[in-house]
C-alpha positions in Angstrom: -99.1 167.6 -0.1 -97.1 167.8 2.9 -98.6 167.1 6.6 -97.8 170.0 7.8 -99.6 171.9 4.5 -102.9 170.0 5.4 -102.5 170.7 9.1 -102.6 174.6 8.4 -105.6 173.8 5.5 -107.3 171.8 8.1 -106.7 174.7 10.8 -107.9 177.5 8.0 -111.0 175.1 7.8 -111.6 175.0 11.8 -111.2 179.2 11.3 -113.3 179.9 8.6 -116.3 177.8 10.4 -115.7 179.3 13.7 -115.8 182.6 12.5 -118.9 181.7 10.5 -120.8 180.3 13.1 -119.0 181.7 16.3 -117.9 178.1 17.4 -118.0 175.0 15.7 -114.9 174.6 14.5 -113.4 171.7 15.9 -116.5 169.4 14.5 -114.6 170.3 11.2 -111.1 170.3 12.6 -111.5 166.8 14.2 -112.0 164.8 10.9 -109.6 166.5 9.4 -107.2 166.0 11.7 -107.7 162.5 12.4 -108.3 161.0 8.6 -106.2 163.4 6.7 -103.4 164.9 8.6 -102.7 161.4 10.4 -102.7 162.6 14.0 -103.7 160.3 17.0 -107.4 160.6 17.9 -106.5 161.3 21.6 -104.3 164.0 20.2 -106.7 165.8 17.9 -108.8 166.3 20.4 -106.7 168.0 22.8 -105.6 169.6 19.8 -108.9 170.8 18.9 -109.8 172.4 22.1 -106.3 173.7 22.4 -107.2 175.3 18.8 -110.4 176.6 19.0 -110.1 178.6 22.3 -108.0 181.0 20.2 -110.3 180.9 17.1 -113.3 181.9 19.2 -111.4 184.5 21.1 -110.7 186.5 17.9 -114.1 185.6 16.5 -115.9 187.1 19.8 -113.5 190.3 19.2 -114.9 190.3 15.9 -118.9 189.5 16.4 -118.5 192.5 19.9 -116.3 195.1 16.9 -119.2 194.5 14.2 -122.1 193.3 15.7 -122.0 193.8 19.7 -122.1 191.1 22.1 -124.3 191.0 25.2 -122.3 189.9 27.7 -124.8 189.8 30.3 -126.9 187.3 27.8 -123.7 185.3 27.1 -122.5 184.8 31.5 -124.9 182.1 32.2 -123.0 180.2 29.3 -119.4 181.4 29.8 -120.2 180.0 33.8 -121.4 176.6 32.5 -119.0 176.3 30.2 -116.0 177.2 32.4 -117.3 174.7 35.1 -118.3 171.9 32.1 -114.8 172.6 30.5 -112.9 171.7 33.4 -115.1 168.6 34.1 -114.1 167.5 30.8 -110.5 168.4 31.1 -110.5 166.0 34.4 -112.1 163.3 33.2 -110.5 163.4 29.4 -107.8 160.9 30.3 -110.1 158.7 32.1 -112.7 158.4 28.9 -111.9 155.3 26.3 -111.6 156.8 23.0 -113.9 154.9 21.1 -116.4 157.2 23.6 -115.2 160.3 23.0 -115.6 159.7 19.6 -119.6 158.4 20.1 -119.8 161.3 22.3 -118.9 163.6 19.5 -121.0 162.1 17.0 -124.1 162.0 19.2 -123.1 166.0 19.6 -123.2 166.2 15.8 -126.2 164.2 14.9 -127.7 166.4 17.6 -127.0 169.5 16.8 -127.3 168.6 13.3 -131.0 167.5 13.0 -131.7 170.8 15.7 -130.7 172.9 13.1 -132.4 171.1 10.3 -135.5 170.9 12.3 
C-alpha cells in the first residue's frame, strides 16, 4: 500500500473518531502517522493539530445541525483552549520530543482510565 493510501486511511481514522467523540482524533492520527505512514514525530504532531482543527469544525457543524450546541456552556473551554493552544504553539519548538511524546501518553493513560472509571 502506498504512503500516501495509508496517510488518507490514517486521516479517515483521525475523522471517524473525531466525529464519534467530538475530538479525539489525533490520539488515533498520531500513531498512525508516526509507525505506519513513516512521518517525523515532530511532524505528525504539527500535522495532527493542523488536521484536527478542520475535523472538529465540521464535526461541531454537525453535533449544533443534529443535536444543538450550547455555546454559552462550551466559551469557558473555547477561552482556555484558545489561550492553552497558543501556549503550546510557542513553546512546541522549545519541547524535546521524547516529552511531547510522554506528555501525550500521560494525556492518554489519563483520560483513558477517566473514562474507564
Amino acid at each position: 500500500m502506498g504512503k500516501r493510501v495509508k496517510i488518507a486511511l490514517s486521516g479517515g481514522a483521525a475523522g471517524l473518531i473525531n466525529g464519534f467523540f467530538g475530538g479525539g482524533g489525533g490520539m488515533v492520527l498520531l500513531p498512525l502517522l508516526t509507525r505506519r505512514c513513516g512521518v517525523e514525530e515532530r511532524r505528525a504532531f504539527a500535522n495532527c493539530v493542523a488536521v484536527i482543527l478542520p475535523l472538529s469544525a465540521l464535526s461541531a457543524a454537525i453535533y449544533w445541525w443534529k443535536a444543538g450546541i450550547d455555546l454559552y456552556a462550551a466559551l469557558p473551554y473555547l477561552i482556555g483552549g484558545l489561550a492553552g493552544g497558543a501556549l503550546g504553539g510557542k513553546l512546541f519548538n522549545k519541547v524535546p520530543v521524547v516529552w511531547l511524546r510522554r506528555i501525550f501518553a500521560a494525556f492518554l493513560l489519563y483520560g483513558g482510565v477517566r473514562y474507564l472509571i
